[in-house]
C-alpha positions, 0 to 999 in steps of 0.5 A, a space after each residue: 500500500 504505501 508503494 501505492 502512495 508513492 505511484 500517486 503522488 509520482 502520477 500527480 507531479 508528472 501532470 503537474 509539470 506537464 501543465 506548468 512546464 509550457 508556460 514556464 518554456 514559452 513566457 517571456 515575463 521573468 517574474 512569472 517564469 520564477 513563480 512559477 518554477 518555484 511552485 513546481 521546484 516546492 512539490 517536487 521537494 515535498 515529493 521527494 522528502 515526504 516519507 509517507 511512502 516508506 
């Protein structure tokens, strides 16, 4: 069950970057670009550092 949680929250930031990442590619506003990115560098963190899954 808890690789289960892990396989879901990967699915759910992989979406997540599909969604954010043309606009982070194809804006040409810096302030926007870096909001951005700091919003999908902040879930991967979380992703990445939680231990629910383990």
């Amino acid at each position: 069950m808890k690789s289960w949680v892990r396989v879901t929250g990967f699915i759910g930031l992989t979406l997540m970057a599909a969604f954010l990442l043309p606009y982070i590619f194809k804006l040409p506003q810096l302030d926007i670009t870096l909001i951005l990115m700091g919003g999908l560098g902040l879930a991967a963190f979380d992703f990445f550092s939680s231990n629910k899954g383990e």
